[in-house]
Steps between C-alpha positions, in 0.01 A plus 500: 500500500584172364343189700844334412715748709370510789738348794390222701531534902760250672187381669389371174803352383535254801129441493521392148823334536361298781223374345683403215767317731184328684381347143791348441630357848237395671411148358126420448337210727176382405200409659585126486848537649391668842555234779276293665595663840476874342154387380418368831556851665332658307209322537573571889487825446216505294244791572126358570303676311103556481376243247337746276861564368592318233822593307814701578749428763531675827853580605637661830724807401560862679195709590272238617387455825634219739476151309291318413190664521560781264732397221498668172151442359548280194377574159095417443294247258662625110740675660469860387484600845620435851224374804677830673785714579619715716264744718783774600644454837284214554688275298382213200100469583300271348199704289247344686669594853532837425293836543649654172448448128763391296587317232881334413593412181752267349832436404301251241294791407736713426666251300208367263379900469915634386387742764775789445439711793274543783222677322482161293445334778236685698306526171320153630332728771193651529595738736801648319542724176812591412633785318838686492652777694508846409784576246711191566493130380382351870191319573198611708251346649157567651359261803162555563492877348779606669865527348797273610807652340799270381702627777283344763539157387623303798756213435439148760302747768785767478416851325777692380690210340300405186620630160301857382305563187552170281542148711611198287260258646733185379680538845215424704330229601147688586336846470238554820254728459321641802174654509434803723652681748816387639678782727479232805625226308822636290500816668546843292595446141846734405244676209224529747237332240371150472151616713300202308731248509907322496742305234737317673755301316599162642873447366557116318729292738566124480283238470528118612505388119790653366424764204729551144266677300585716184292755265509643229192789421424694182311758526303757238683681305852378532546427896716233618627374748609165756423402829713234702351383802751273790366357834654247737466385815782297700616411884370301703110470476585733203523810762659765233351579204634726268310660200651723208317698198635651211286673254634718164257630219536803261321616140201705382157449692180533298465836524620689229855633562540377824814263669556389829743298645484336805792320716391315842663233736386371860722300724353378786603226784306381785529240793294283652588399870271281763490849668657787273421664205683703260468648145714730329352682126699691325422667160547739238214636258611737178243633245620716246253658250531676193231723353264355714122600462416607883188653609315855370406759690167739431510877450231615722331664242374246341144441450522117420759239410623379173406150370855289578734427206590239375615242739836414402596920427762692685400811576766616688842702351772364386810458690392453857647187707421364863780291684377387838782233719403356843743304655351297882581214763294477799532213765282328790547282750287351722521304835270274653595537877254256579190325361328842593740774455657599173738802435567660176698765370544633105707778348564592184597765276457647145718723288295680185633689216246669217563740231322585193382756221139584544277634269208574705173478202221711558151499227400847463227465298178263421624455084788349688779758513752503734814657698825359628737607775858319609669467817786300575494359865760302705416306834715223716338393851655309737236331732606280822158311669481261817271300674494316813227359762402208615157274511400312814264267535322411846139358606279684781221258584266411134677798329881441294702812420730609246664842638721646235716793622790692310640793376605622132709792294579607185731747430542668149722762370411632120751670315351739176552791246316549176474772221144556327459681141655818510239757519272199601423486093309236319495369147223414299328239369216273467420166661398330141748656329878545460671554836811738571854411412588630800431636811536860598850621601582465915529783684753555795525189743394542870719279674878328347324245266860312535472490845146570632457663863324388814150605380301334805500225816170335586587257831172293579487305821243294699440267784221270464258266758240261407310194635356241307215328732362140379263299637193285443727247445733710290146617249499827627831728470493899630784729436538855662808654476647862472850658281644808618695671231710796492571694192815728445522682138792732438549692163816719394565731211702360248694887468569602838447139678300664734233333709141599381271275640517319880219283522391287774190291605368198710173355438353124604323261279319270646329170367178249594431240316320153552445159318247245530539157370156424438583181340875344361371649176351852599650736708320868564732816624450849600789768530554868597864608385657833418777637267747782538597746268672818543375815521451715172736859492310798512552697146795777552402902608623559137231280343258603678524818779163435655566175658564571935703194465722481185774272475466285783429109468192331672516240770427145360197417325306164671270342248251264651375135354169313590495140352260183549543192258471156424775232385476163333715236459350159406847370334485521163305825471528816734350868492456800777281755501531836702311803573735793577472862574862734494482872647807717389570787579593816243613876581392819354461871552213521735218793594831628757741527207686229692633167295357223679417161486108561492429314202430123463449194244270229580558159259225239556510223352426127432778217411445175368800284399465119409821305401608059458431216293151411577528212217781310436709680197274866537680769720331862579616798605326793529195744652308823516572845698201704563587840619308836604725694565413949582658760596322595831667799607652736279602890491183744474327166431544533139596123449265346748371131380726494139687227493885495595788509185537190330253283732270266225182393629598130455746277369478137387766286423464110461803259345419113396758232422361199375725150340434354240376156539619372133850633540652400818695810664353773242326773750293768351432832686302864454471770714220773510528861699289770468502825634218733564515882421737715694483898548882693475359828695360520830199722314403185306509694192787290320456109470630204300307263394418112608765261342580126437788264468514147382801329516568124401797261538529117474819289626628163424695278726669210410844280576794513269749255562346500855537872536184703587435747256207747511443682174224842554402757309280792630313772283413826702204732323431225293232769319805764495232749699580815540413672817557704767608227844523756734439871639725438803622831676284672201739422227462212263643217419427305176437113486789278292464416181460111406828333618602129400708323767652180446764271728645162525596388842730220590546317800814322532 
């Protein structure tokens, strides 16, 4: 398919157009020009903050709490990452208020990185690898051990809205990253994974200095692209804001043979009232991908694993293509009713369409060989979410609550049909060697490929109660609250559009957590929190004729979290460090030839993240995950104590930016992440080896003709290493080559 033909949505079109439109009409206003009375209201409405912050600017907008007390926490000292972000249905915390650990990075980081997606992103934390999913071009991630899928990415505290797969992180203004548990706090996640942690993206929206910014990226081998970024704020007290981004690239990447194309625009307004609230995002995300190296699966017969190739080869056939469109707009408003009462309500809905030719790469062999299959698979979701509740605030005697109450939905309908390899039949080839011209022929399609059927409906509801209890003059804050959610899964065949599976299920998650501000500077926290996922399906009577139970689906899995920690914040340097333990549970055939959910995985583990600019003009970023993670219960015991798929014992990552003192504005950065060993069978028999990545960068900024312009470059795999990054879901997935990246930004 040629990346050239394919149609844009209507969506897109006005997106684009309006962006464009935005550029152009909307005059800019410095700094200098606001007025003396704007200025002065601003300073009115100024958020006091704790002293230890030191940079960023704290601005009231949608999803926080009633004003002032909780505005949205500003960026820290070198500004790679925010001083918090938002804790679910709790609303912006500040990190050292908070029972949870998490970490929120920034627009600026994204910027100075050329993060591309996501995955660039959370490469800056210790507790995340990365990897891709199974057979596709989409990113996965792992949180503590445990896998968070790209479809359980929730977009400003609303699952089901966020762009699948590949996110173009040039729309956002943050990427949180929660640690642990969080069925309490966001509730169930559509995919059901994300047990060791969240990504919520916080969508970019006006700021009080108005924004004309335009870029223009190269990329290794032949990627280009532009990005033109609008913001402006106007009304009285500059109330409405209104923000638009447009982003285009297209060319070869560095891996051999491979082109991907990417087209993305955000429009999003907000206002600003004395006692209302409102922000509307919309967005559209499109990623299309030609012969695109995804991940490699492992025959089972294999003994041990090949040595990676070379980092920059393409090991997968020739003529496969990925197109993946999202197309969003949620809104929320909130009310303050009074100076203790605020309402809220947000809705919002997504609209997905994915197609692609797979060739699904298997090695076969320790000298390397391997086998290739094909499918062709078409998928378009439509997903509608809403949230609403309200958070009251009241005293009784010493003690101040905070008792948040609501209820939430999402509803999604996916539409499929695929064909695989006739005859399910492979090619050959070799992963250091040639690759096939093509892939093996399709067989017969399941499902109109044209016009895919109803494959399934998964409806996930929830009410939700907690109480945040502070006192000790405000140094000691507890929070217990409870979610109950309700699960409905229906799945029809794609032939007779018959109903095979009618699931339903309620479970409750509750949550405990407390913080003690032992100093301004040191807060310690505790928490007990739970995830949801659902139940695994019993293999069919056809598979296996033994099993009392076949076919049916398990009620929801609860996985348990333990977690004690410390945090820091003395202004211009921060850090945490937590002790966790995560229970999940797994299902098997047991002793009673009955699937059941009588197996578990324990991760332990220890986190230590440090991040600021402890001297003036040196910024770092970075920390060390120390996990022990077993298998504790497994069938006939055969696993017992090996270590789960893909879990390393550690992982260290730790970025420095440092300017120059001779050349005023020249900045100078490296980043280090390693990677312990990782096992790709739950026998431990297969396992790739330890790896690490250094990547460099620099960036110049200057005035021309008293424009800003910010000149970086960025090398990735400086030493062009060639490794294995990840065993995620027991397939692998290969580290990139050495990429160049290089842009000029100019503000105007």
């Amino acid at each position: 398919m040629s990346l050239s033909a394919k149609s844009r949505s209507p969506f897109a079109v006005a997106l684009l157009a309006s962006a464009s439109l935005l550029a152009l009409s909307v005059p800019s206003v410095s700094a200098q020009e606001t007025t003396s009375s704007q200025q002065a209201g601003a300073e009115d409405k100024a958020v006091k903050l704790k002293p230890i912050t030191i940079e960023g600017q704290a601005e009231q907008e949608a999803g926080d709490p009633t004003p002032p007390a909780y505005a949205t926490p500003p960026a820290y000292a070198g500004g790679q990452v925010a001083t918090g972000g938002r804790a679910g249905v709790l609303g912006n915390k500040d990190v050292l208020d908070t029972a949870i650990n998490s970490s929120a990075y920034t627009e600026k980081l994204i910027r100075d990185q050329q993060a591309d997606t996501i995955a660039d992103v959370v490469d800056n934390d210790p507790g995340v690898i990365t990897s891709y999913s199974y057979g596709g071009s989409g990113d996965r991630y792992m949180i503590r051990g445990f896998v968070l899928d790209g479809d359980d990415v929730s977009l400003d505290g609303l699952y089901g809205t966020a762009p699948r797969q590949l996110v173009d992180v040039s729309m956002y203004e943050r990427v949180e990253v929660t640690k642990g548990a969080s069925g309490f706090l966001n509730g169930m996640s559509p995919g059901g994974s994300g047990i060791g942690g969240s990504i919520n993206l916080v969508p970019k929206r006006a700021t009080d200095t108005p924004i004309t910014r335009l870029t223009t990226t190269y990329g290794m081998d032949s990627e280009v692209g532009s990005h033109l970024d609008v913001g402006r704020r106007f009304g009285k007290d500059n109330q409405f804001g209104i923000r638009a981004n447009l982003k285009y690239s297209n060319g070869n990447t560095a891996i051999d043979d491979e082109q991907r194309e990417t087209i993305a625009g955000a429009l999003s307004f907000d206002y600003r009232g004395d006692d209302t609230r409102i922000t509307i995002d919309s967005g559209h995300n499109e990623k299309n991908t030609d012969h695109g190296r995804t991940s490699i699966t492992l025959n089972s017969a294999l003994t041990s694993i090949p040595d990676a190739p070379s980092a920059s080869h393409n090991f997968n056939a020739d003529g496969t293509w990925a197109d993946l469109q999202d197309d969003f707009i949620q809104g929320r408003v909130e009310h303050d009713f009074n100076e203790n009462v605020m309402g809220y309500i947000a809705l919002g809905t997504r609209h997905m369409e994915e197609s692609g030719i797979y060739s699904t790469s298997r090695i076969d062999g320790t000298d390397g060989s391997m086998s290739y299959s094909s499918s062709y698979i078409v998928r378009n979701d439509t997903t509608n979410t809403a949230m609403g509740g309200a958070r009251i605030k009241f005293d009784t005697f010493a003690v101040s609550h905070e008792l948040n109450v609501g209820a939430s939905g999402m509803w999604n309908k996916s539409h499929q049909a695929w064909a695989f390899a006739s005859g399910f039949a492979r090619n050959s080839g070799n992963i250091y060697g040639e690759t096939p011209s093509s892939y093996p022929a399709l067989g017969a399609a399941t499902g109109d490929l044209n016009d895919p059927g109803l494959r399934n409906t998964n409806d996930l509801t929830s009410y939700f109660l907690a109480d945040t209890l502070s006192f000790l003059d405000d140094r000691v804050h507890f929070t217990a609250g409870v979610r109950r959610q309700s699960v409905t899964t229906r799945q029809f065949d794609l032939t007779s559009g018959a109903r095979t599976i009618n699931y339903s299920a309620d479970e409750y998650t509750p949550m405990f957590g407390v913080v003690g501000n032992v100093t301004e500077q040191v807060s310690v926290y505790a928490n007990y929190m739970e995830s949801l996922s659902p139940g695994e399906t019993a293999p069919s009577a056809g598979s296996d004729p033994t099993l009392t139970n076949p076919s049916e689906q398990l009620a929801p899995y609860t996985s348990e979290q333990y977690e004690i920690g410390v945090k820091a914040d003395y202004g211009t340097i921060g850090g945490s460090i937590a002790l966790f333990q995560i229970e999940k549970p797994s299902a098997y055939k047991n002793a009673s030839n009955t699937f059941a959910a009588d197996g578990e995985q324990r991760n332990r583990g220890l986190e230590l993240q440090i991040f600021g600019e402890p001297v003036e003009g040196t910024r770092i970023l970075g920390g060390v995950t120390l996990l022990d993670a077993q298998l504790t219960d497994t069938q006939n015991g055969t696993n017992n104590g090996n270590s789960p798929i893909a879990v390393p014992d550690y992982v260290a990552k730790l970025g420095v930016e440092y300017d120059l003192p001779f050349l005023h504005g020249a900045t100078v950065n490296a980043r280090v992440i390693h990677t312990a060993s990782q096992y790709a069978d739950a026998a431990n028999s297969l396992e790739i080896p330890s790896w690490t990545r250094l990547d460099l960068g620099a960036r110049y900024e200057t005035d021309i003709r008293t424009y800003p312009v910010t000149l970086r470059a960025n090398i990735e795999n400086v030493t062009n290493n060639d490794y294995w990054a990840s065993a995620n879901g027991g397939y692998l997935t290969m580290g990139a080559p050495l990429t160049a990246k290089l842009s000029l930004t100019v503000d105007f």
